[in-house]
C-alpha positions as CSV (number, residue, x, y, z in Angstrom):
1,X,-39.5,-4.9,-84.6
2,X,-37.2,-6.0,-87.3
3,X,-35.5,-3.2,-89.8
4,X,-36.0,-4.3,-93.4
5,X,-34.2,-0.7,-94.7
6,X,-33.1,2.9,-94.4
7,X,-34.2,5.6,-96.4
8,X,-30.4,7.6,-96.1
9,X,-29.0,7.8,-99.5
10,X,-25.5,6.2,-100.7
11,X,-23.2,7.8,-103.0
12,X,-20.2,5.1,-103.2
13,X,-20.7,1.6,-103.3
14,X,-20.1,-0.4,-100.1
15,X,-17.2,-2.6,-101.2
16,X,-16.0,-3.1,-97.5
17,X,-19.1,-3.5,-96.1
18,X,-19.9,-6.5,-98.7
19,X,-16.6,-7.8,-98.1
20,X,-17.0,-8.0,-94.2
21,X,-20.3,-9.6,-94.7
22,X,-18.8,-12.2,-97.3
23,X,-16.0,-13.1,-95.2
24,X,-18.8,-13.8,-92.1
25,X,-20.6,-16.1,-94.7
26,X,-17.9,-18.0,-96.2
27,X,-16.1,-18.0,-92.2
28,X,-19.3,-19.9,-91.3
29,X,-20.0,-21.5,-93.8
30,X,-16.7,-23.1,-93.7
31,X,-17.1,-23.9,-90.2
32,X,-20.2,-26.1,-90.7
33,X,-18.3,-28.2,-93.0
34,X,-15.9,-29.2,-90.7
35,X,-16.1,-31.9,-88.3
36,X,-17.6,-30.8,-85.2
37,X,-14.7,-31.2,-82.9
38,X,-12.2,-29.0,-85.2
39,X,-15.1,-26.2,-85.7
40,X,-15.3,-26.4,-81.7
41,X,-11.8,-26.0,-81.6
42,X,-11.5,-23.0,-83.5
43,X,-14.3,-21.3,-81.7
44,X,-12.2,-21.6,-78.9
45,X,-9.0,-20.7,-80.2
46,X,-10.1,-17.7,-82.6
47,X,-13.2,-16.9,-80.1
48,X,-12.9,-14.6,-77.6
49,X,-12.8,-16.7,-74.1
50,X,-12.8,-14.0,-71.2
51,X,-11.2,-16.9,-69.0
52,X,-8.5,-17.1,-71.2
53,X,-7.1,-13.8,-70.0
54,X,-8.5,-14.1,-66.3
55,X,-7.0,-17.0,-65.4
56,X,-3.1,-18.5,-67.1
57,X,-3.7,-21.9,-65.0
58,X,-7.3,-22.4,-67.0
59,X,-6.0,-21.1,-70.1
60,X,-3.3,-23.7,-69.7
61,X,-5.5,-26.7,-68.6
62,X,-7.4,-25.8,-71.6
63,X,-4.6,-25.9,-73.9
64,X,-5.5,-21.9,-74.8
65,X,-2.1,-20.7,-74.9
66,X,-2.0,-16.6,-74.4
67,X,-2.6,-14.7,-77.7
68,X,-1.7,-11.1,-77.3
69,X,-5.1,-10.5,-76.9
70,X,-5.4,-11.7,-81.3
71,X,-9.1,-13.2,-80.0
72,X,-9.9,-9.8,-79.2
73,X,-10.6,-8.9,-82.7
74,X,-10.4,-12.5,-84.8
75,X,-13.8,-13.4,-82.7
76,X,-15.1,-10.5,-84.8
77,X,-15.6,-13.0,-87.6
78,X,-16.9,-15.6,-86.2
79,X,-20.9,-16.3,-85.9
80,X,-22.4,-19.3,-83.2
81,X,-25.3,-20.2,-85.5
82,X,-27.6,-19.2,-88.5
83,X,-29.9,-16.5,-86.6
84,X,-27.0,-15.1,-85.3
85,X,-25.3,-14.3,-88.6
86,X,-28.3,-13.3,-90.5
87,X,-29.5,-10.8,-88.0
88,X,-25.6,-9.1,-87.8
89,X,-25.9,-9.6,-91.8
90,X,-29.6,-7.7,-92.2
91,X,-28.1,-4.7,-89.4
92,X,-25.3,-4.2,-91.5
93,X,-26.5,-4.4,-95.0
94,X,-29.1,-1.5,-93.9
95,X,-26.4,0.6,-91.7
96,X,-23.0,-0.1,-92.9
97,X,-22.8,1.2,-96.4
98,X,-24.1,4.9,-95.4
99,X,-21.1,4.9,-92.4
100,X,-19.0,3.7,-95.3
101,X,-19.9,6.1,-97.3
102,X,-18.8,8.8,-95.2
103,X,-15.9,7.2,-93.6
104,X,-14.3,6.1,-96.3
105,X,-13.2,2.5,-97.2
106,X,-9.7,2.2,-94.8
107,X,-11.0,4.4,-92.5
108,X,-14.3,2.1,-92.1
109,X,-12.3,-0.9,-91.7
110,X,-10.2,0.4,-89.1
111,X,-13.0,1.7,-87.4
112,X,-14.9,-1.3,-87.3
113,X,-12.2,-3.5,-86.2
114,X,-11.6,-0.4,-83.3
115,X,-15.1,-0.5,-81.9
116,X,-15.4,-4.5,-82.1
117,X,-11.8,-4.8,-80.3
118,X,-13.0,-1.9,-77.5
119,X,-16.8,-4.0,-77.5
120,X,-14.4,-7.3,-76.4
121,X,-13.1,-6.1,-74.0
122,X,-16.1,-4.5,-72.4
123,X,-17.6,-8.1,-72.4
124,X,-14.2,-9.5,-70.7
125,X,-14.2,-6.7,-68.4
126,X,-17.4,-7.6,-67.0
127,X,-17.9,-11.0,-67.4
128,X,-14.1,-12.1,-67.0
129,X,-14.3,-15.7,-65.8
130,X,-17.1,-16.6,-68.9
131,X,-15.2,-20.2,-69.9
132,X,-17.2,-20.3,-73.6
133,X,-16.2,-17.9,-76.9
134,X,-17.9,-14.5,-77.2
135,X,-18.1,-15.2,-81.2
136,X,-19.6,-12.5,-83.7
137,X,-19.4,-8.9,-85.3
138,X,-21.9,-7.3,-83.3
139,X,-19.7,-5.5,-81.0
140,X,-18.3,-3.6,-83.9
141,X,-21.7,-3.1,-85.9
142,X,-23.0,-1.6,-82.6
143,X,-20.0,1.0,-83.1
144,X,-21.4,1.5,-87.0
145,X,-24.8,1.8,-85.4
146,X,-23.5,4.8,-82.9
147,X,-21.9,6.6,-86.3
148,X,-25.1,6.3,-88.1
149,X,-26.9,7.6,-84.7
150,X,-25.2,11.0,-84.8
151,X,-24.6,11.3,-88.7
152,X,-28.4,10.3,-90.0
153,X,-30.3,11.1,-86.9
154,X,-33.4,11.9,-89.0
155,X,-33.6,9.6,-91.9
156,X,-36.0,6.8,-91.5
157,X,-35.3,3.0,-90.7
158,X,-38.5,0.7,-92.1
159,X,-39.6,-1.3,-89.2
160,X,-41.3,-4.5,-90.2
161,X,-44.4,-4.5,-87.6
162,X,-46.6,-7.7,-88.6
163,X,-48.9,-6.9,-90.5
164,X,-47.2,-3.2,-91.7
165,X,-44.4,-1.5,-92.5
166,X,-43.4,1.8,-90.3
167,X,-41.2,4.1,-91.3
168,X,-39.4,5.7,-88.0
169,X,-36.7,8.4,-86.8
170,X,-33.3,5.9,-86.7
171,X,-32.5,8.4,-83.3
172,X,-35.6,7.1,-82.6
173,X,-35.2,3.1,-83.8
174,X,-31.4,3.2,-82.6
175,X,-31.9,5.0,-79.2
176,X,-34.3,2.7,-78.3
177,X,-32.1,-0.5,-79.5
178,X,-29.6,1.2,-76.9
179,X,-31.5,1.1,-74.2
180,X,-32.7,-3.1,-74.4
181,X,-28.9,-3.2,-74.6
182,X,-28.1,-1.6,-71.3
183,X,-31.6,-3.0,-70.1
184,X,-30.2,-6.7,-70.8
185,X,-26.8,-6.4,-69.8
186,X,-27.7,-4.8,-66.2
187,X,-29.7,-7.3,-65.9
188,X,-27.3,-9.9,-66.8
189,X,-25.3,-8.8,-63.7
190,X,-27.9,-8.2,-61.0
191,X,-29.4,-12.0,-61.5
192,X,-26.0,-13.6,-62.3
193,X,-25.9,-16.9,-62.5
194,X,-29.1,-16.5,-65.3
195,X,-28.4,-18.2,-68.7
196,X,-26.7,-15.3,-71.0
197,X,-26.6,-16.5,-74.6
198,X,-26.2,-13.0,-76.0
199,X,-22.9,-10.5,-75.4
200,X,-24.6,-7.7,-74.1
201,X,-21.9,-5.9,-72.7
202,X,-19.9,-6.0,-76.6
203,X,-22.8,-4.3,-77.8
204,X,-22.7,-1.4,-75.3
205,X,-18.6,-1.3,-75.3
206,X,-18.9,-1.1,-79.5
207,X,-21.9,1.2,-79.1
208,X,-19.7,3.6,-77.0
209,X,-16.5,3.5,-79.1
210,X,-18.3,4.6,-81.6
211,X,-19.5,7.4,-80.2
212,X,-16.5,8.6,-79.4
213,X,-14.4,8.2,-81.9
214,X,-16.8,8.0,-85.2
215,X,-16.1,12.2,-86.0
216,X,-11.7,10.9,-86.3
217,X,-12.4,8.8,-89.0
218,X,-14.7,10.6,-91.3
219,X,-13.7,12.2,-94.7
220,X,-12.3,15.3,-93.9
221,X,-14.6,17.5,-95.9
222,X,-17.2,15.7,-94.3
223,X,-16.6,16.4,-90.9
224,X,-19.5,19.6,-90.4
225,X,-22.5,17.1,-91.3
226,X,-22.2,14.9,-88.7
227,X,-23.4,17.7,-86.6
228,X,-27.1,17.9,-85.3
């Protein structure tokens, strides 16, 4: 079930959601040029590493000094491997530019880097002695997803469904992409000490920021069609 586009139409064009997505690119891009043990090292430093803030002996022995919490956001840009990226890069091509559009171009930022600092520490909350980075921007594209929920609850997200295309309801698409999320990340905790590769908890704490806070940082004028 992989989206391939939206059918909601865009009136501005998407400068900050291009930029975010170019600064993932050339952030990883970077990284694979480095030599291994540097790229490691700034996983860890600019990752988000729940131990880090669980435990000041670890953080020491692992020469992680404390950040103000910096990791918290900076991890935002960071991406663990090619599928990772691409997939964040395909959600929020086909999602980002419409919140965008009605957000605004500061007010999108700010949002974004809101719901992916509220997604980390969801993740830290529940997973809080985790002692490898929670890398990546899906946190705060699962906040862009919950504005998109409630401001184009109708218009259709194209589903790629081998052999076919399929046009679907994104309250439909994105209700249901909630619920493998809590699905996963309940699951994650009942049958602990399972292999989690995938920050399940970000994705729920960035899905609920933005529902909650999406309607403060629309355009003003804006603010009656977000409701449905």
């Amino acid at each position: 079930m992989i989206p391939i586009r939206d059918t909601a139409p865009c009136y501005s064009r998407p400068y900050v959601t291009w930029g975010l997505m170019a600064i993932w690119v050339i952030v990883f891009g970077s990284m694979k040029l480095m030599p291994d043990e540097l790229s490691i090292r700034l996983l860890n430093v600019y990752g988000m590493v729940p131990i880090r803030y669980s435990s000041v002996r670890w953080a020491a022995a692992a020469n992680l000094p404390f950040d103000y919490y910096f990791s918290f956001v900076s991890n935002l840009f960071l991406h663990g491997g090619w599928t990772h990226l691409v997939v964040n890069l395909l959600f929020m091509y086909i999602f980002g530019d419409n919140v965008e559009d009605r957000m605004g171009k500061l007010s999108f930022i700010v949002f974004y880097l809101v719901c992916g600092f509220f997604a980390s520490i969801l993740q830290w909350y529940f997973d809080p002695m985790l002692a490898i980075p929670v890398v990546g921007a899906s946190g705060a594209i699962a906040g862009v997803l919950a504005a998109y929920f409630f401001l184009y609850p109708l218009e259709r997200v194209i589903l790629f469904l081998f052999p076919i295309l399929v046009p679907v309801p994104a309250i439909a698409f994105l209700g249901i992409w909630m619920m493998i999320q809590l699905h996963d990340a309940t699951t994650s905790v009942l049958f602990e000490g399972g292999t989690v590769d995938v920050a399940w908890w970000a994705h729920i704490g960035g899905f609920i920021a933005g529902c909650l806070l999406y309607r403060f940082f629309l355009k003003a004028q804006q603010d009656d069609k977000s409701r449905w």
